[in-house]
N, C-alpha and C positions, 0 to 999 in steps of 0.2 A: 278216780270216780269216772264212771260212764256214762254218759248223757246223748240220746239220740233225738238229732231233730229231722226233718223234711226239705227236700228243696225237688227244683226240674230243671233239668237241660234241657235247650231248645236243639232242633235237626232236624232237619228241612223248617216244613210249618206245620211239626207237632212239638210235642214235648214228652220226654219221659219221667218218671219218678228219680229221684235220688236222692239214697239217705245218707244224711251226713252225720256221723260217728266220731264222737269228741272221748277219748281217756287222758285222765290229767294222772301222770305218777309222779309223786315224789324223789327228787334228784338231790345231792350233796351240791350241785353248783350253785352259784348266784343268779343264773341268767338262764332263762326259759328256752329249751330248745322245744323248736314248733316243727313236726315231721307231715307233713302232706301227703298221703296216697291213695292209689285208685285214676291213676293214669292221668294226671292234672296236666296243663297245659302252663306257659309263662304267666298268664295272666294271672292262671290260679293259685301259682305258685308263689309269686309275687304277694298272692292277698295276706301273708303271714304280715307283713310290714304293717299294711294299711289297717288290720283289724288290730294289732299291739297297738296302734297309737290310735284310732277310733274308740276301744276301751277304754285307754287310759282317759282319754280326752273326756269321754264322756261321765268322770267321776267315779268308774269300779277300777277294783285293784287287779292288775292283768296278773296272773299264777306266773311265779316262780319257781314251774315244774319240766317235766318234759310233758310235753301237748300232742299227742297223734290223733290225727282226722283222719279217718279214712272215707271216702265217699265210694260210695256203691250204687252199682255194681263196678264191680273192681276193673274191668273189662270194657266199660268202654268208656272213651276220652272227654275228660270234663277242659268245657274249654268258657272262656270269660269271665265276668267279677260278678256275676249275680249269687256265685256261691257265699258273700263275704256275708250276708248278713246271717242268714243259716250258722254260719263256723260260728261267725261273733256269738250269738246265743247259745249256741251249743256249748262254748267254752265258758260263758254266764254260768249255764245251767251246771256244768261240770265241775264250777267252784262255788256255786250254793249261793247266786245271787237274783235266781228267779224264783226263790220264797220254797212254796209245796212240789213247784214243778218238779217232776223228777226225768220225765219224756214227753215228748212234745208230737207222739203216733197221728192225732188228727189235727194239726197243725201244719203250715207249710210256710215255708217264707222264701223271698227272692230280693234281691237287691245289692246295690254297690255299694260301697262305701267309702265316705271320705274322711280325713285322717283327725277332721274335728266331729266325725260321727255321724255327720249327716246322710243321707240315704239320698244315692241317684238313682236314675230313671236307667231299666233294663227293657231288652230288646223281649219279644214276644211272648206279653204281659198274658196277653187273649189266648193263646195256647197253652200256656200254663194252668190260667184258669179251668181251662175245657179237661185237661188232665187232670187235675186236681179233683174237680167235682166225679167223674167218671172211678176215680179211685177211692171214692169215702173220706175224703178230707172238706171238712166241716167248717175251718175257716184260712183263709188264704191273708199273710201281710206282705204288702207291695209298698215298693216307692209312692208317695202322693202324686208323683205325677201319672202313673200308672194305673189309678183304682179306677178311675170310670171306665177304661178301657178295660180291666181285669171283670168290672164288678155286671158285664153286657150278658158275662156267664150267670144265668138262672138257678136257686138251689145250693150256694155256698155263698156263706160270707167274706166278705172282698172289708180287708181296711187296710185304709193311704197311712203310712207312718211318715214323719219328716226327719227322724235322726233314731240312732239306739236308743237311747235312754226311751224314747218314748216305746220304741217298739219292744223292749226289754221288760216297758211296765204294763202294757197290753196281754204281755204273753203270763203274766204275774195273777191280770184280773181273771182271764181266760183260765189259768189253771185254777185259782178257785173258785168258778162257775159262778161270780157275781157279776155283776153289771160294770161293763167299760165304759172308760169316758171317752171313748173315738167309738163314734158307734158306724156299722158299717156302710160302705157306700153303697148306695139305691140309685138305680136310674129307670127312669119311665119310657120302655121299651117303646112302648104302642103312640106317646109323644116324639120319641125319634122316627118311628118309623113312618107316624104320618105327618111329618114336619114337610114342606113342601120345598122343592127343589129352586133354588133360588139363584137359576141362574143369571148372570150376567151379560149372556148373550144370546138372540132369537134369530131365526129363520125370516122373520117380516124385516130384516137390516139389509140380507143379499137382495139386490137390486138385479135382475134380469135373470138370465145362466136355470131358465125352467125348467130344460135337459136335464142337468146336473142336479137340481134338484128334484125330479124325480128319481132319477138313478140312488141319490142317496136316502130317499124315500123305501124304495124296492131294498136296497142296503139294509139297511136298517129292520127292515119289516121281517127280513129273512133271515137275517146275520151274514152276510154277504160280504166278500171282499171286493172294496173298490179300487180303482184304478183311476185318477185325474190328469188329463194330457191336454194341457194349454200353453200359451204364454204368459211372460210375466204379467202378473197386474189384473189376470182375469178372474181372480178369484177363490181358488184352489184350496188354499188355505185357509180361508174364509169360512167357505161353504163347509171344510173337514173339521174347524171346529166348534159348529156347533150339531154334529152331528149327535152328541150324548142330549143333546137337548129336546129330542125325539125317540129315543132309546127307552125300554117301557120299565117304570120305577123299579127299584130291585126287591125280591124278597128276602124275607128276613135272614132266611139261610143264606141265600148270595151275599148278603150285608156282612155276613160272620165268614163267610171263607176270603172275602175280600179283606176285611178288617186280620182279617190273622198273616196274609201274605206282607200287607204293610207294616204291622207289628213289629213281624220277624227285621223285615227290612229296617225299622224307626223311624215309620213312616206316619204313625198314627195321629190324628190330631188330637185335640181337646175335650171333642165330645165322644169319644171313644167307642162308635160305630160310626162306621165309612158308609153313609146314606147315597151317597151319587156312585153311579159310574165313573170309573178311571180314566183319566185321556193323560196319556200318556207317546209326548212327541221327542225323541231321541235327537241330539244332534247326528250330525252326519260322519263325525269324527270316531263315533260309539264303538266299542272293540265287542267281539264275539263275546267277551265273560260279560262285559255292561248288557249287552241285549237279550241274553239267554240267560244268564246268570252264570254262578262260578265262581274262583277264589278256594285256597287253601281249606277256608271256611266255608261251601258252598254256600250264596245266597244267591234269592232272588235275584234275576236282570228283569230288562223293561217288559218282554214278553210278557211274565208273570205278575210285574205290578199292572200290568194293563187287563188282566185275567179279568173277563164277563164286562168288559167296557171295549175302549176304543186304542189301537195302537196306530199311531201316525208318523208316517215317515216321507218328511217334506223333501223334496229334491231324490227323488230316488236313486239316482244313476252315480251319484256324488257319494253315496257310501259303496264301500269297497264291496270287492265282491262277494269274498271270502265271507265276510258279515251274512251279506246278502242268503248266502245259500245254507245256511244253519237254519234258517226261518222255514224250511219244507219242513222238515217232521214237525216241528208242534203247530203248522197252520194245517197240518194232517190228523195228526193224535190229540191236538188239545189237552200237552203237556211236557214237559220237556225232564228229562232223566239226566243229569247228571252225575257222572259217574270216577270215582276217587279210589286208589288203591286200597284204602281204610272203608271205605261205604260207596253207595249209589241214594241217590234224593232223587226223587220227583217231584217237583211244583206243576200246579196246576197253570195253561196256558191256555185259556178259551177266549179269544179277543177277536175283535173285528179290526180288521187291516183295511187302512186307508192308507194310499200313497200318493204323491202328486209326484207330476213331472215336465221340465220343458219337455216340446217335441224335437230340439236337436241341443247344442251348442249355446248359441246367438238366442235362442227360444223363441223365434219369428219364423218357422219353418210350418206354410202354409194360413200366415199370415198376413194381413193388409201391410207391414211393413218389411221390409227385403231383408230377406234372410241370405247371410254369406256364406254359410256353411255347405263346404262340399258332399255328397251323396257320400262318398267312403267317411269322410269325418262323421254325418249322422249315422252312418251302421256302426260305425266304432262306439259311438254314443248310447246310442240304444241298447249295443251287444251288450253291455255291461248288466245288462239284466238278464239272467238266464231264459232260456224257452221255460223248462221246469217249474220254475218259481212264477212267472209270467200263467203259465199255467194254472195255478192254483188260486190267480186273482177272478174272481169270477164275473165280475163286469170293468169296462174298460170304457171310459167315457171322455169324448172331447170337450174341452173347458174352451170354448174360444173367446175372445176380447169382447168385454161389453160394449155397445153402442150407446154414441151421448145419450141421445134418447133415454133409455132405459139410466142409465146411467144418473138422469137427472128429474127421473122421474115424470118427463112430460106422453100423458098420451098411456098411462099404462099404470094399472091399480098396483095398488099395495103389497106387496107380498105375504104371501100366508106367513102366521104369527106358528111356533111353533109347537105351542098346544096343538092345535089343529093337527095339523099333521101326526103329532102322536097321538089324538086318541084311533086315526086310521090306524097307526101302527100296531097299538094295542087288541085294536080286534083283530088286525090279522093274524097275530102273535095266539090270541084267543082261541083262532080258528087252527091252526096250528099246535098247539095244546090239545084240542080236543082231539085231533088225530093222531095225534104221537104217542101221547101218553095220559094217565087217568087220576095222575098224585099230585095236578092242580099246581104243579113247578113249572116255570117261567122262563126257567136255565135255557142257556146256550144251545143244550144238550137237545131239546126240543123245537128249537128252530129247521126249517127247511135247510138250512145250509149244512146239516149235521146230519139229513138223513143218509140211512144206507143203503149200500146195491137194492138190497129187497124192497125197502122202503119206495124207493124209487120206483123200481115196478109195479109198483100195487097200487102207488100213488099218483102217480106222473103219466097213465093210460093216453097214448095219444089218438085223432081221429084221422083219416086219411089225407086229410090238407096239413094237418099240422104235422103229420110223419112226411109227407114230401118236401115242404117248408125242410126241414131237419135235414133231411138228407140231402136238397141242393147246397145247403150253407156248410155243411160236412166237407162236402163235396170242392164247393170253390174255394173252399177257406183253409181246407185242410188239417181241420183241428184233432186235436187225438179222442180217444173214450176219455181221458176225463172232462174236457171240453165240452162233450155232449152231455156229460150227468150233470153237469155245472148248470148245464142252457135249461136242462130239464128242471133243475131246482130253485132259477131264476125264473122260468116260466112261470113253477107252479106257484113263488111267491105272490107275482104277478095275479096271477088270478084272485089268491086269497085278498089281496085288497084289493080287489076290483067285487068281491064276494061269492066267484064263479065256482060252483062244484069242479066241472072239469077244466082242462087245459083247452084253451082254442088257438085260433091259428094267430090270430093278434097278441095273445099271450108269447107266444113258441115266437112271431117275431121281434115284437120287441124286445125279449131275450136275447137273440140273435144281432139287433142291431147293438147290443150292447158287447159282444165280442166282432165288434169291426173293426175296431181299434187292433186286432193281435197284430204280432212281426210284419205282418206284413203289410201293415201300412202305410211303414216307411219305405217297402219296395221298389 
């Protein structure tokens, strides 16, 4: 008998359809041979074991026939255990134990299984779903730990099973169109989305460092990469993580392409839309596949889990270099391709880069306390950051050591709390929307940081003070064309929070004063 049920493989952070195709024949043996094909991987191959005794376990009698699956399309490689619960039902259906069912065409299922039956949690729940409903499948069963994350997909029913049997008697009720007793999961979108951001940490905590905190104000307001150069203790770190704490709330669509990157990853939490911004800080130890991503199995790296949030990388010069210099193209294309003999993935990588760094060694070079490090040991120090990538940081700010004073709060107000500061952010971002673009999206892709050559021209108009300004600091400083589209785009954030139609020459310098810090600092 033939019995056809539904399942999706995940690749990259989509999903495709795949049908899985169950025939039971009749054999003279004692003992079931179970034939797998359609290009299956160990994992899947493997699942013969785990669904014979998942069956058995869960009270139906497993055929004592020969059993071929085939999973389709036949052509490309099914790889992990979310096929097991798809086969297991298929091979139900194929021995007469899901009642009327004969195919299961607008049904889909995903899930693992373990050898008493019960159903684990699978990697990217939320892309499944978004596949699913896009192809006319009408209800979706997932792991229970999985359904609020599947069920964020709008327009198809999402239900959490917790073992076979139960999801064996779901598929029983569903075929014949009366009423389930797992009924499907619901989540109140418009309750998540205006749930309020709860963070843990504010901007009114940093004590002194008002530089820094403008710059990461301008950051922020623009999508801007930073650059932190202090000594130990002065903050750096501090001030970088509360950076998503000003960062302007996500929209729903950003919610859902974030939410599918972590997914794929299993990364998702509890409440099964990713409401905040990502901050995501690597150690220094990170290898090129952990930060880009990659593996046999292509996955996401940190680049991408940090996509439309904050990527941080503390101690800069202390990761290798080689790491270091993968990070140009997707702090260019806002995405990174990874590419396999078998396929090429792209994940989406739109993140704002923050990095800190000592200024040498010893990290007292140019500080109140003596620095031992010789002029060739700090170029050797610094060099380890390329000109290139150096390049693409678009502001570059001194962190110097707080003062007791400040420090202990005598003589000097409170620090702004970090609402404040973001709802400046938010208009600017406002004002930047309105010029970029007219479909009322929030994205990356609409910030100042992301305009193009043209963009830049049309937008960035300078006056005769502010094009001399430019051309002297060109000039002494030696910076390349990107440098200058940089200063431009920093300007013009500049002004949008300041609320100025055009660029002016205060705008054009304090951009400027924020690439003082380049190579040649430490000259």
């Amino acid at each position: 008998m033939l019995f056809l049920t539904q399942s999706a493989a995940v690749y990259g952070i989509d999903a495709l359809i795949v049908d899985a195709e169950v025939n039971i024949t009749p054999t003279s043996g004692d003992d079931a041979l179970i034939i797998i094909v359609g290009l299956p991987d160990t994992a899947v191959r493997e699942s013969r074991e785990r669904i014979r005794a998942a069956i058995s376990n869960s009270g139906y009698f497993f055929p004592i026939h020969k059993v071929t699956i085939n999973l389709a399309p036949a052509d490309v490689k099914k790889e992990g255990a979310s096929f097991d619960l798809p086969i297991a039902l298929g091979i139900l259906g194929a021995n007469g134990d899901l009642g009327n069912a004969e195919s299961l065409p607008e049904l889909m299922s995903v899930g693992e299984l373990s050898l008493d039956g019960r159903v684990r949690p699978v990697r990217g729940a939320l892309s499944i779903a978004l596949t699913a409903r896009e192809s006319g499948v009408r209800s979706l069963i997932v792991p229970e730990e999985n359904a609020k994350e599947a069920a964020v997909v709008q327009g198809i029913n999402v239900y959490g099973v917790r073992d076979l049997r139960e999801a064996s008697l779901l598929v029983q009720e569903l075929a014949a169109g009366g009423n389930t007793r797992i009924q499907p999961t619901k989540l109140d979108l418009e309750e998540l989305r205006s749930a309020p951001n709860n963070y843990q940490l504010d901007f009114s905590e940093v004590r002194g460092q008002q530089t820094a905190k403008r710059a990461l104000e301008v950051a922020s307001a623009g999508g801007h990469n930073i650059l932190f150069i202090g000594p130990p203790g002065s903050g750096k770190t501090m001030l970088a993580k509360r950076l998503p704490t000003i960062l302007p709330p996500l929209e729903f669509e950003e919610a859902l392409e974030i939410t599918k990157i972590h997914s794929v990853a299993g990364l998702t939490g509890k409440s099964g839309l990713i409401a905040e911004r990502p901050f995501k800080s690597p150690h220094h130890t990170v290898s090129q596949a952990g930060l880009i991503g990659g593996g046999s199995v292509p996955r996401p790296g940190e680049v991408s889990l940090a996509h439309l949030g904050v990527l941080f990388l503390d101690e800069l010069p202390e990761f290798d270099r080689s790491v270091l210099e993968v990070l140009r193209q997707p702090m260019e294309d806002k995405q990174v391709t990874i590419s396999r003999a078998a396929s090429s993935l792209t994940f989406p990588a739109s993140f704002t880069l923050v990095a800190s760094m000592n200024p040498c060694p010893c990290g007292y070079f140019g500080s109140s306390r003596e620095c031992k490090c010789s002029p060739q040991i700090i170029q050797r120090y610094v060099g380890k950051i390329s000109g290139p990538l150096m390049d693409r940081i678009d502001i570059h700010i001194d962190v110097p050591a707080v003062k007791f004073d400040e420090l202990r709060g005598r003589g000097v107000e409170a620090g702004e709390p970090s609402s404040a500061i973001r709802n400046r952010v938010i208009r600017a971002r406002d004002i930047q929307l309105a010029r970029l673009n007219t479909n009322g999206n929030r994205g990356g892709a609409y910030s100042n940081s992301a305009m193009t050559p043209a963009q830049i021209r049309k937008h960035c108009s300078l006056d005769a003070d502010s094009e001399s300004l430019l051309e002297k600091a060109m000039q002494r400083q030696g910076l390349s064309a990107r440098a200058h589209d940089r200063i431009l785009k920093v300007a013009r954030t500049i002004a949008d929070l300041s609320g100025a139609e055009n660029i002016g020459p205060t705008h054009i310098s304090e951009a400027i004063n924020y690439r003082s810090l380049d190579r040649n600092y430490w000259a």
